[in-house]
N, CA and C of each residue as an Amber inpcrd file, in Angstrom:
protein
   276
-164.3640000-161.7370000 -68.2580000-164.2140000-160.3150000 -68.0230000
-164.7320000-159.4910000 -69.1890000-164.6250000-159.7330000 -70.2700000
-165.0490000-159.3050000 -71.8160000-166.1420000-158.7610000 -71.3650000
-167.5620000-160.0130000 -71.0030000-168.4720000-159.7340000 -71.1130000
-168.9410000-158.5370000 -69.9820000-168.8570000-158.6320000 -68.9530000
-168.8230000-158.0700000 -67.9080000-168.4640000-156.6780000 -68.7030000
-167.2590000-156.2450000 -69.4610000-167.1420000-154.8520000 -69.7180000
-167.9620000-154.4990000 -70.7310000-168.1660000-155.2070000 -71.8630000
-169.3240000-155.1030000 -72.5560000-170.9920000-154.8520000 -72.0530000
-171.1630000-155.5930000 -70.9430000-172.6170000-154.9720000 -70.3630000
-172.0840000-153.3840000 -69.6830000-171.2060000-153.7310000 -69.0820000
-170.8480000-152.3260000 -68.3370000-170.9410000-150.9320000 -69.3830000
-170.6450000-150.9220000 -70.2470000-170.3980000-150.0160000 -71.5790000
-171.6860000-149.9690000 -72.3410000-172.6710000-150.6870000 -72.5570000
-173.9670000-150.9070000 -72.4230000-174.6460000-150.0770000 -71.5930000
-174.5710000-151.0420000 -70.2300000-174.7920000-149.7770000 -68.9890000
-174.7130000-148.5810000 -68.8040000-173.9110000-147.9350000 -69.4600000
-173.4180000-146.7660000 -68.8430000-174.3060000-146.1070000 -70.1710000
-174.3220000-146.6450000 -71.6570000-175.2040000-145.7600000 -72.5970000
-176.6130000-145.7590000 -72.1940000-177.2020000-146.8590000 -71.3970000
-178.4050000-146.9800000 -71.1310000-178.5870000-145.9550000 -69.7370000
-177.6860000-146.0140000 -68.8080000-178.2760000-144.5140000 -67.9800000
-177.8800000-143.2810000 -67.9620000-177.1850000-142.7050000 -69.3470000
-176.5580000-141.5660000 -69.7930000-177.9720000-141.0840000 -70.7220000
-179.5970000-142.1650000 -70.6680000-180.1230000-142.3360000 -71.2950000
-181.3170000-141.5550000 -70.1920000-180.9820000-141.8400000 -69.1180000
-181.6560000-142.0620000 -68.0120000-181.5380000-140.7090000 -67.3130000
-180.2930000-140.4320000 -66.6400000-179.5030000-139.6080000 -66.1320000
-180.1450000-138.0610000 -66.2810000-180.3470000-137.6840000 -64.9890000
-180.9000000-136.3450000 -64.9420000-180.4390000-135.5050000 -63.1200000
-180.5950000-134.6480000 -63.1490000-180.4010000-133.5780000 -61.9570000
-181.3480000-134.7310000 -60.8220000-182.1250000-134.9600000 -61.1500000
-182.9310000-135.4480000 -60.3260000-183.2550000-136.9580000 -59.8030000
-182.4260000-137.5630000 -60.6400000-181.9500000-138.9670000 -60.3850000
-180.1050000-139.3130000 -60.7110000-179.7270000-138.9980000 -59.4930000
-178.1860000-138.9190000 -59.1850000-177.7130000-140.5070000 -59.3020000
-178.8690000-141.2750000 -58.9080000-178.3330000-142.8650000 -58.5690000
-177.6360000-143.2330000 -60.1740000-178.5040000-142.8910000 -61.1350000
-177.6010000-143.1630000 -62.3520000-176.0440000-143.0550000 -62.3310000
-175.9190000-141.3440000 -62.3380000-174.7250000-140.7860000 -62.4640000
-173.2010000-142.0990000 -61.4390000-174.4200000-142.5470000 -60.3040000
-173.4590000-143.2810000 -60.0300000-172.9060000-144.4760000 -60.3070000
-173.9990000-145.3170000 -61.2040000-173.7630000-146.5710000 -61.8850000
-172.9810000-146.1160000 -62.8530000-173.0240000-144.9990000 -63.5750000
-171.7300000-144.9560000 -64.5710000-170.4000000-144.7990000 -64.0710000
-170.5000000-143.9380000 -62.9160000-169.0050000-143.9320000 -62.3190000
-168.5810000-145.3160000 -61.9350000-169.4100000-145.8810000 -61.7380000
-169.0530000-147.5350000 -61.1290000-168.9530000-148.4750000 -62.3080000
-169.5910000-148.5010000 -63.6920000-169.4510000-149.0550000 -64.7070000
-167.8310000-148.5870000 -64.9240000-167.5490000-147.1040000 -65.2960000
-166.5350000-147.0270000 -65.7740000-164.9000000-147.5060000 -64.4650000
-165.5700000-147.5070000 -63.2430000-164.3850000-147.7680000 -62.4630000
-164.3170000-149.7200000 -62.4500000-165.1290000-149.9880000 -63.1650000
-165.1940000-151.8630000 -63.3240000-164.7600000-151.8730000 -64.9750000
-164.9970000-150.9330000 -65.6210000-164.2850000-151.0920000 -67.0530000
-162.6670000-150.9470000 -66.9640000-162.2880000-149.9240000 -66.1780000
-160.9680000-149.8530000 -66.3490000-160.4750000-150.6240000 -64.9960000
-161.0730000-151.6350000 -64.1760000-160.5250000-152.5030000 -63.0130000
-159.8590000-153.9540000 -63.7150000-161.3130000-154.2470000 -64.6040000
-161.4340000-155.5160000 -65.5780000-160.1940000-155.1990000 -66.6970000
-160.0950000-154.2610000 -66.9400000-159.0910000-154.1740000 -68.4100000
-157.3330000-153.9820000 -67.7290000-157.3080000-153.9060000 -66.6840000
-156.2560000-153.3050000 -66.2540000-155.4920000-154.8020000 -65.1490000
-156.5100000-155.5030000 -65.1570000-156.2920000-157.2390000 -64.6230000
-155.8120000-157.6530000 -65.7970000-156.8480000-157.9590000 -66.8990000
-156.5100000-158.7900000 -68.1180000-154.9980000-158.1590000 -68.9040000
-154.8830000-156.9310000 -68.8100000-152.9630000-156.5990000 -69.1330000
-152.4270000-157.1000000 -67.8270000-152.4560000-157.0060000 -66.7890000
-151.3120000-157.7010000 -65.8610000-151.4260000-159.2360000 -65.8260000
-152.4000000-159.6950000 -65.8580000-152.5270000-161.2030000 -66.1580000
-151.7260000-161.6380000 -67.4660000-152.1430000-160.8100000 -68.3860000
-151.4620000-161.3760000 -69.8940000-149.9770000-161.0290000 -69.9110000
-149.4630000-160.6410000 -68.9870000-148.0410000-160.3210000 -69.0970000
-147.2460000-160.8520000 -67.7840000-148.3520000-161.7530000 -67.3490000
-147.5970000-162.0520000 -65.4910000-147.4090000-161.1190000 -64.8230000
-147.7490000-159.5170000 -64.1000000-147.3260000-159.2680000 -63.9100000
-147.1730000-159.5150000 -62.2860000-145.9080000-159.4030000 -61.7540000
-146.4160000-159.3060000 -60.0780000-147.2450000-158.6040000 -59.3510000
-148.0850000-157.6980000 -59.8750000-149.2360000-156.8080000 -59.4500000
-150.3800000-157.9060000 -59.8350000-150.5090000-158.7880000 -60.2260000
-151.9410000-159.5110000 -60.9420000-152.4850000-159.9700000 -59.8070000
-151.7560000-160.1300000 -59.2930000-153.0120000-160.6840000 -57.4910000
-153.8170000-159.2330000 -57.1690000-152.9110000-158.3440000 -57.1790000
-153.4910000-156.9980000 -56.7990000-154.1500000-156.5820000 -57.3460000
-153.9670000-156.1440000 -58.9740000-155.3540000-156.0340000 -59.6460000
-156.4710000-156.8070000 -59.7580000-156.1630000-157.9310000 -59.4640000
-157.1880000-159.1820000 -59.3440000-158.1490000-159.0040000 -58.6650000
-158.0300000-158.6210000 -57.0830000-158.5090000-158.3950000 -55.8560000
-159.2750000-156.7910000 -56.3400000-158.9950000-155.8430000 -56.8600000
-159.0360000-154.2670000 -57.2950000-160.3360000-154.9990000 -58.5160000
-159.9040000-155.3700000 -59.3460000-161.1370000-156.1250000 -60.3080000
-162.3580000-156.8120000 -59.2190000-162.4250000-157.7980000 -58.6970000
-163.3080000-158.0820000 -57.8790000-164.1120000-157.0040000 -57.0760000
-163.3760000-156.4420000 -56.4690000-164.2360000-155.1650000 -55.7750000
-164.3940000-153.7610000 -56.9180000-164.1490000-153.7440000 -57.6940000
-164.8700000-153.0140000 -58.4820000-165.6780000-153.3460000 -59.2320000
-166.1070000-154.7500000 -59.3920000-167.3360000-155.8040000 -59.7400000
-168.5130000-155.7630000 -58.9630000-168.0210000-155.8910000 -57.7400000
-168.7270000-155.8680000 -56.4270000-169.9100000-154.4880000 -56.6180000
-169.1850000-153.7220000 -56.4300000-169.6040000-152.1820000 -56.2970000
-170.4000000-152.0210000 -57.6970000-170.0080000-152.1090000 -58.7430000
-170.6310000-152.0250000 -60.3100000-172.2810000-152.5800000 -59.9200000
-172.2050000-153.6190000 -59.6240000-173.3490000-154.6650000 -59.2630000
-174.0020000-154.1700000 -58.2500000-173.2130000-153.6230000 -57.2550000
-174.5740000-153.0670000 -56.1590000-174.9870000-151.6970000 -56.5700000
-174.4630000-150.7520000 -57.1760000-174.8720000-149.5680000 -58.2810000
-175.7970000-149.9320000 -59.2490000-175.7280000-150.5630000 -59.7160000
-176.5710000-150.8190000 -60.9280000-177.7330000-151.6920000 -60.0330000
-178.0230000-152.4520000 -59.2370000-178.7910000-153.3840000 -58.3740000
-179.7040000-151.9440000 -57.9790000-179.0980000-150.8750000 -57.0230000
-179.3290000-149.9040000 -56.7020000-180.4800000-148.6720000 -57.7180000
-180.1730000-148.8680000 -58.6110000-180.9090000-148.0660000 -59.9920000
-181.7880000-148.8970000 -60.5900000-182.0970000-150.0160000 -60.4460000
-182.7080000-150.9920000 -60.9270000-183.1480000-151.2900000 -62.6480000
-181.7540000-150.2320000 -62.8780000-181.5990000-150.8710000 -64.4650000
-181.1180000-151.8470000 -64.9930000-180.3150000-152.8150000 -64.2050000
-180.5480000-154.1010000 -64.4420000-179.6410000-154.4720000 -65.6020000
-178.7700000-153.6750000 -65.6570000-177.7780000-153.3030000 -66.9580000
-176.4920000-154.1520000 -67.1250000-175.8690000-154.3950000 -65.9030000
-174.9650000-155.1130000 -65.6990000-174.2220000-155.8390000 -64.9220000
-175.5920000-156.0490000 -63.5020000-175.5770000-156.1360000 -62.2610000
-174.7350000-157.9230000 -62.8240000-175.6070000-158.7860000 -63.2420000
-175.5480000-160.0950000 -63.3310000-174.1000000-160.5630000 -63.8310000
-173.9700000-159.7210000 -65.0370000-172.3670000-159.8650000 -65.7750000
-171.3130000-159.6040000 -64.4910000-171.6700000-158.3360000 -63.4280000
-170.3680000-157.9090000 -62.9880000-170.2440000-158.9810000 -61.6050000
-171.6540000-159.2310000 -61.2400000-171.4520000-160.8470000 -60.0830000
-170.6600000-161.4380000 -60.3430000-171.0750000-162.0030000 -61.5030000
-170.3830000-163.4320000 -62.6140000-168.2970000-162.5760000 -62.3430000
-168.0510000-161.5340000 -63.0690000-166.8290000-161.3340000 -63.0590000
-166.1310000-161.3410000 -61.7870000-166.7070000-161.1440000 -60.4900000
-166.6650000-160.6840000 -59.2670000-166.4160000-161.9320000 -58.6350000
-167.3450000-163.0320000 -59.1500000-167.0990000-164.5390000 -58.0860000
-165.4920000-164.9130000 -59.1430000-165.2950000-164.5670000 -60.4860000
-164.2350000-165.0890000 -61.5020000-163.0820000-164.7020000 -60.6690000
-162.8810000-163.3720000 -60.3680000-161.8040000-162.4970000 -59.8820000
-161.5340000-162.7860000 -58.3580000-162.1890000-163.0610000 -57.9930000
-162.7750000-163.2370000 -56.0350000-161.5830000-164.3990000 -55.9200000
């Protein structure tokens, strides 16, 4: 999951790089980076503490992997598509 948020955070400086009125698809890989940064970080506290929500965030992590990856697939910046697969089959 680390890595996965680390490209994601990457990602998001690389199309804040990008990002203009006129290419919206960015704007949406960051909303999707940052909704897989705080999916991934918000598993690894309920996991590290057992919580009875960890299936749930688990499942909430996976599909916000999912989505990260087809956003970024979508923009073809290529930023963090591969990391958030990888976290997505982990979490799945």
């Amino acid at each position: 999951m680390q890595s996965c948020v680390e490209a994601c955070e990457a990602c998001i400086q690389d199309c804040l790089k990008k990002a203009s009125p006129e290419s919206p698809q960015y704007a949406a890989c960051i909303a999707a980076c940052r909704d897989c940064i705080d999916a991934c970080e918000l598993y690894a506290r309920y996991e590290a503490r057992e919580s009875p929500l960890r299936e749930a965030a688990k499942t909430l992590c996976a599909q916000a992997c999912a989505a990260c990856a087809e956003a970024c697939e979508k923009t073809g910046c290529g930023g963090c598509g591969a990391a958030c697969r990888a976290c997505e089959s982990s979490c799945g």
